[in-house]
BADORO-951958 format. One record per residue: x, y, z of N, C-alpha, C in turn; residue number from 1; residue in one letter. Coordinates in steps of 0.001 Angstrom, whole numbers, plus 500000, padded with zeros to 6 digits. Each point is the difference from the previous one (the first is absolute). Layout:
N
SITE     n.X     n.Y     n.Z    ca.X    ca.Y    ca.Z     c.X     c.Y     c.Z  lumdo  rolum
SITE       X       Y       Z       X       Y       Z       X       Y       Z    NUM      a
...
END
This chain:
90
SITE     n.X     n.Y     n.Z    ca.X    ca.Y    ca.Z     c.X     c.Y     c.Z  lumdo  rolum
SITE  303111  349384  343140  498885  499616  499151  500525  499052  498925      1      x
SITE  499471  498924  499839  500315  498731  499186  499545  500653  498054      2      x
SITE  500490  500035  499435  499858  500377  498613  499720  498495  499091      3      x
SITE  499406  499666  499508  499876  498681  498788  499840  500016  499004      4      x
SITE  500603  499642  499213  499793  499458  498625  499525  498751  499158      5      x
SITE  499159  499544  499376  499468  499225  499521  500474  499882  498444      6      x
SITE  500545  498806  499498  500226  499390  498948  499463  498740  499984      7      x
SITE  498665  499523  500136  499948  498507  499746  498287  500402  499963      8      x
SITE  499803  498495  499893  498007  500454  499402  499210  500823  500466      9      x
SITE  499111  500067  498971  498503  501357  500455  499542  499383  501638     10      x
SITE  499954  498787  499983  498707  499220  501297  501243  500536  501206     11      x
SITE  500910  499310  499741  501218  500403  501095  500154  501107  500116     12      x
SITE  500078  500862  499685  500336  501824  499964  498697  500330  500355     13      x
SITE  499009  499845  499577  498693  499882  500600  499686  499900  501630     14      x
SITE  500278  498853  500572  499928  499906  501432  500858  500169  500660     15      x
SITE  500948  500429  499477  501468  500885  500650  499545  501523  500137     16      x
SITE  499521  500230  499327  499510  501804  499886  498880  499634  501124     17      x
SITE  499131  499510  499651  498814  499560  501232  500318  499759  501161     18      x
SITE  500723  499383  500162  500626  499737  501320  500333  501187  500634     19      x
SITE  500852  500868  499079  500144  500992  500888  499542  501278  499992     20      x
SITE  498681  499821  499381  499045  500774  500096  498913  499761  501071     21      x
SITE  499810  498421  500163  499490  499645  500954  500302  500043  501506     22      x
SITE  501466  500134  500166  500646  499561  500757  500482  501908  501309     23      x
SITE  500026  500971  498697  500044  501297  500409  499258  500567  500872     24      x
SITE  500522  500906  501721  499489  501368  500295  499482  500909  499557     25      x
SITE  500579  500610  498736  500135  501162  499278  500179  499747  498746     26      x
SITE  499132  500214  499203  500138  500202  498385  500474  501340  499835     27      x
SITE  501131  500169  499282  500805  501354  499842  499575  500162  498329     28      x
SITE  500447  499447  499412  499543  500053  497906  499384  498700  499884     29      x
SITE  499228  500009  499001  499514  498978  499129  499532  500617  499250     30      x
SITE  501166  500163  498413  499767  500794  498777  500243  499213  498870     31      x
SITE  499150  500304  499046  501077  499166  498535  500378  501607  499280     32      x
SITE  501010  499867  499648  500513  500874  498327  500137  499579  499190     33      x
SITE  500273  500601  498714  500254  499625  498952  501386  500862  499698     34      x
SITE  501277  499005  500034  501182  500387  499769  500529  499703  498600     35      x
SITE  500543  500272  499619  500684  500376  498239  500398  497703  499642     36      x
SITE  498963  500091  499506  499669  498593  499531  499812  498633  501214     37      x
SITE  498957  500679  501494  499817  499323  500358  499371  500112  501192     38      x
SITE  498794  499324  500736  498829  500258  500786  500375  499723  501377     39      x
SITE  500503  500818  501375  500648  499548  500797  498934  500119  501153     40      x
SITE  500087  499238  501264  499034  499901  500929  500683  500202  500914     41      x
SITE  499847  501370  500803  500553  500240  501488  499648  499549  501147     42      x
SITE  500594  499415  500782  499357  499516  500965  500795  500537  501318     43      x
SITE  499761  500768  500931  500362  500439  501291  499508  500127  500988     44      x
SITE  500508  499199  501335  499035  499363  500955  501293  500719  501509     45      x
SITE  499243  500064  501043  500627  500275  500950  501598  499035  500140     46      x
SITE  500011  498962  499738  500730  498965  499909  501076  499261  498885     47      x
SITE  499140  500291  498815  500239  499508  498465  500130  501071  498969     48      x
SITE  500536  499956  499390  500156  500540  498300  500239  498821  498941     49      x
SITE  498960  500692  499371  499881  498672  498704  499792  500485  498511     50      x
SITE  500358  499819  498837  499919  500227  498807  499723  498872  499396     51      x
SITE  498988  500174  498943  499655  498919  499311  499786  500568  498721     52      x
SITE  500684  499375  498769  500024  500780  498517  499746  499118  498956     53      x
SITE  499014  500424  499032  499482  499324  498681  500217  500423  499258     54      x
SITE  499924  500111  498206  500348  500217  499369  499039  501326  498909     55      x
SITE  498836  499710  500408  498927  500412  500127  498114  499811  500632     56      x
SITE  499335  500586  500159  498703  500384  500274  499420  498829  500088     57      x
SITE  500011  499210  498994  499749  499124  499888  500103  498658  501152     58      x
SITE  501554  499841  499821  500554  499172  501205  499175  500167  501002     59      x
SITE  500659  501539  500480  499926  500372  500959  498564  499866  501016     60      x
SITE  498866  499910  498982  498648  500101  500425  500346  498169  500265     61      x
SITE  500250  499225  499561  499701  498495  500012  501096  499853  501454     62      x
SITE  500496  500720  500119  500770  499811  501667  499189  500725  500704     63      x
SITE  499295  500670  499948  499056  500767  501033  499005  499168  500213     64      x
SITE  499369  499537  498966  498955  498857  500490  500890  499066  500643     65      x
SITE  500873  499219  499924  500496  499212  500693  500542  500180  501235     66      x
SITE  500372  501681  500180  500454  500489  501611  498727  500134  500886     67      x
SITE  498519  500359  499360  498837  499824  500364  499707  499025  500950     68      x
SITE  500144  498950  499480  499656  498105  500575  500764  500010  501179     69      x
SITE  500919  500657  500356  500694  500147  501152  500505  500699  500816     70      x
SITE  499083  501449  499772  500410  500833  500695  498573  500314  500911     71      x
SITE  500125  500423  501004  498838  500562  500974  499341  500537  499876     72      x
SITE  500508  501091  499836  498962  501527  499394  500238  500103  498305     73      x
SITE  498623  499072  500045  500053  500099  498808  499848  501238  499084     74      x
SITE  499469  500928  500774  499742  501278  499490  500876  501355  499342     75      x
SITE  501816  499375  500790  500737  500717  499328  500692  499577  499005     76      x
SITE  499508  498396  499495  501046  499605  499039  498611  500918  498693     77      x
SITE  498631  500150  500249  498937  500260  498979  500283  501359  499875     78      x
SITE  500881  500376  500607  499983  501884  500111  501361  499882  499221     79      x
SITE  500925  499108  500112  501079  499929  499176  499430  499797  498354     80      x
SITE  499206  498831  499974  499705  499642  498470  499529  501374  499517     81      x
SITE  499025  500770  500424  499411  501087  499707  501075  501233  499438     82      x
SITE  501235  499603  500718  501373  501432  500075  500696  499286  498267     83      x
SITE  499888  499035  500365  500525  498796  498519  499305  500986  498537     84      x
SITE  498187  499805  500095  499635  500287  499243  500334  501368  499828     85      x
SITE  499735  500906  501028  500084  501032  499715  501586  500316  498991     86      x
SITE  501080  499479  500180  501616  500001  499506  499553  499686  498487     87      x
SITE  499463  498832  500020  499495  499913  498090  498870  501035  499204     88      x
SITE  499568  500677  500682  499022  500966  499079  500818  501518  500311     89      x
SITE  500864  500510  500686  500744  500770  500021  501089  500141  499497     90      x
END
């Protein structure tokens, strides 16, 4: 299983996560947490593992709209924003 890491822009990390969200058999995770000063996005696919990390809530929501525009089902990146909010009122 291919593991990735992303260091370079929101749009690029964006259709890199999409891709292989798009691209997957099996969606295994697609979680965000909130880790000790920072908003991380799990991504685990029959194929792929992916992490994507912001600094906060904030960010993090302005990369979700942007993983939106390019991902398929759009419906699990809206179930993610929703897990987002829920992390800031808890």
């Amino acid at each position: 299983m291919e593991q990735t890491k992303f260091n370079q822009s929101r749009k690029k990390s964006a259709q890199e996560i999409a891709t292989i969200l798009n691209n997957c058999n099996m969606l295994i995770d697609l979680s965000i947490e909130d880790q000790a000063n920072k908003i991380v996005l799990n991504v685990q696919t029959d194929s792929a593992t992916a992490q994507y990390t912001e600094l906060d809530s904030k960010r993090m929501n302005s990369f979700l709209d942007t993983l939106i525009e390019y991902a398929d089902n759009k419906d699990d990146i809206e179930e993610l924003k929703e897990e987002l909010m829920d992390l800031q009122f808890n």
